[in-house]
N, C-alpha and C positions, 0 to 999 in steps of 0.2 A: 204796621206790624213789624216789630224788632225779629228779626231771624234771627235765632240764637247757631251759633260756631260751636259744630260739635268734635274737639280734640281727640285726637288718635290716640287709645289708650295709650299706647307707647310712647306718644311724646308728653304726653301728661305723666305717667312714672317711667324712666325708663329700666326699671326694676321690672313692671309688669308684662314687658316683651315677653320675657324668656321667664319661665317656670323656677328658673334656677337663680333668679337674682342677679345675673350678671352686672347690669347695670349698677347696683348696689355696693359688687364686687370692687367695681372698676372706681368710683367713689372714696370707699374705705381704702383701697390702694394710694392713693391720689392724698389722701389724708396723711395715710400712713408717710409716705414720703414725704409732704410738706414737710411733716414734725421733726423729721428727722435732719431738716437744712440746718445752716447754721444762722441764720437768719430768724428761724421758728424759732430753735431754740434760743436765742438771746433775748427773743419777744417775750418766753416763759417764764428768765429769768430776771425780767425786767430792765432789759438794759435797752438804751436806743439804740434806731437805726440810723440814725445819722453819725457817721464815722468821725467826724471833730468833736461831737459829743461823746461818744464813745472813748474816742483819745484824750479826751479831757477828763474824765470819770476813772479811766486807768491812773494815768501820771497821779491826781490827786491821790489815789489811794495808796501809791507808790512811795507818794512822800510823806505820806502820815507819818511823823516821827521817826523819818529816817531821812537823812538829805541823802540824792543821789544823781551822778553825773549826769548832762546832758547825752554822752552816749549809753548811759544805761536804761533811760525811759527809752529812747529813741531803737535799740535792742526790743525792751518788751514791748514794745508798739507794732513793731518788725514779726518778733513771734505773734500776738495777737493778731493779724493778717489785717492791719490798719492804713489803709492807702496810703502809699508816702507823702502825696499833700498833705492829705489832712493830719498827719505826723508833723507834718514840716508847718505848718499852721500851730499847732497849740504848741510846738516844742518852743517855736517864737515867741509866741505870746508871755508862755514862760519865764522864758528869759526876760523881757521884758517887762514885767511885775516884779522879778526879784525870786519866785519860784525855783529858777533853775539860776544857778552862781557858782561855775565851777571851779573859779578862783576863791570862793571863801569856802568850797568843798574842801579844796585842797590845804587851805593855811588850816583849816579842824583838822582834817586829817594828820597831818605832819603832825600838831601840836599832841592828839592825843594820840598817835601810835610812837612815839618818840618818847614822850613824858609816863605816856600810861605801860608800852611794851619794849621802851628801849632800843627802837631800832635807829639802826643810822641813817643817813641822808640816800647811801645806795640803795637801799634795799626797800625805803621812802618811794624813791623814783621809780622801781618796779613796782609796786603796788599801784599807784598814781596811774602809770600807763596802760595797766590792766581793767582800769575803770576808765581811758579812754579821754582823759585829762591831754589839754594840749601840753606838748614840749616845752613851751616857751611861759605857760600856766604853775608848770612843777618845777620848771628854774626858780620861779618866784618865789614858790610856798620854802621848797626845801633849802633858802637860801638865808630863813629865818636860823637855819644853826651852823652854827660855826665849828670851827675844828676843836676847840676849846669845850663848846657845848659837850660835841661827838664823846670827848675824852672823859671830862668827868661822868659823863652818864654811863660808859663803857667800867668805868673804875666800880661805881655804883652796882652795875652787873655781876662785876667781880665778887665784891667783898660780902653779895648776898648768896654766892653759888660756893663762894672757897669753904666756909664751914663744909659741908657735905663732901670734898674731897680730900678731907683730911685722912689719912692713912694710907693713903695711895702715894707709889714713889713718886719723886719731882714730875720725870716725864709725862706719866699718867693725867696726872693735874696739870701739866702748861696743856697738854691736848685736849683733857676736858674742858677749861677754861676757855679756851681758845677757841676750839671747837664752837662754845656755845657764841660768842662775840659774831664771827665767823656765819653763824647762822642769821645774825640779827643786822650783819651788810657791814658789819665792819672790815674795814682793810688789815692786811697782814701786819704792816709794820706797827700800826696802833695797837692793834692785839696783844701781840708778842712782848710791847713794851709794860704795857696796861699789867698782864699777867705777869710776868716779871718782877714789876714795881712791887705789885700784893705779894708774890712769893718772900722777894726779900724781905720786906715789912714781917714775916712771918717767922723769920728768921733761917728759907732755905736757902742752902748755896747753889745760887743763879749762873755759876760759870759756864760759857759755853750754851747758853741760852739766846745771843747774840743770832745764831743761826736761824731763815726763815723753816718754820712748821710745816 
């Protein structure tokens, strides 16, 4: 004859101890805060818990249609709260497939902020280091122009900006001109001459222009 085990209502619900549902309480609590990890919530939103999977799901979405440096995945990786290994694993791997190339990051860069915005090689090298570009990366790119290049493009700048300062005395206009060069990394001496040159072609008198701005 089987004896049947007769369970203590209480450990069969432990809801039904207490009149007041404690058990039940302590449950929904217990829930409540799961949902609230971040853990939970990446489960909800579907993302893995495996953190090289995870870093790998970020960077791709990253470079969807926009290349970007190895230290700026390696930042949102950083904020995302991504173990530095497993950071340091896919950022490798990256690199290695051709993914991440911050040497051909940089020769785009140079070509279209040069060609598309005008700017010069200084002011090149500032943006480049801000995206975390090695030193000896952004010698390379920004070494594609020459002082030659620098000048006609600088000239270029001019002659689309001098319409608009027409009526303003000389001064006014070698400052604004200048001014604008000056913002885009150009040096003084190249400026001063660049605007100069377009004044006289304009037919102002230049004299005493020699002076740095």
């Amino acid at each position: 004859m089987t004896r049947r085990t007769e369970w203590p209502e209480s450990a069969a619900d432990p809801g039904a101890a207490s009149g007041s549902g404690g058990g039940a309480g302590r449950r929904s609590r217990s829930r409540s805060s799961d949902s609230g990890s971040p853990s939970s919530s990446r489960a909800e939103k579907g993302e893995p818990r495996d953190p090289v999977e995870r870093a790998r799901n970020i960077c791709l979405r990253l470079l969807t249609g926009t290349p970007r440096t190895r230290k700026q995945l390696a930042d949102a990786l950083r904020k995302r709260e991504i173990p530095d290994e497993a950071a340091e694993e896919v950022l490798f791997r990256f690199e290695d497939v051709g993914l991440i190339d911050d040497a051909a990051f940089a020769d785009a860069w140079v070509e279209s902020r040069h060609h598309g915005r005008g700017l010069a090689r200084r002011a090149l090298v500032r943006e480049l280091r801000t995206k975390g570009v090695d030193a000896a990366v952004i010698d390379e790119a920004v070494g594609q122009l020459d002082s030659e290049q620098e000048e006609e493009t600088a000239r270029e700048l001019v002659a689309r900006k001098l319409r608009s300062t027409r009526g303003l005395d000389r001064d006014k206009r070698l400052r604004r001109l200048a001014g604008m060069l000056a913002r885009k990394g150009y040096g003084e001496g190249m400026a001063l001459r660049v605007v100069r040159r377009a004044l006289e072609e304009e037919g102002e008198d230049t004299e005493g222009l020699d002076e740095p701005f």
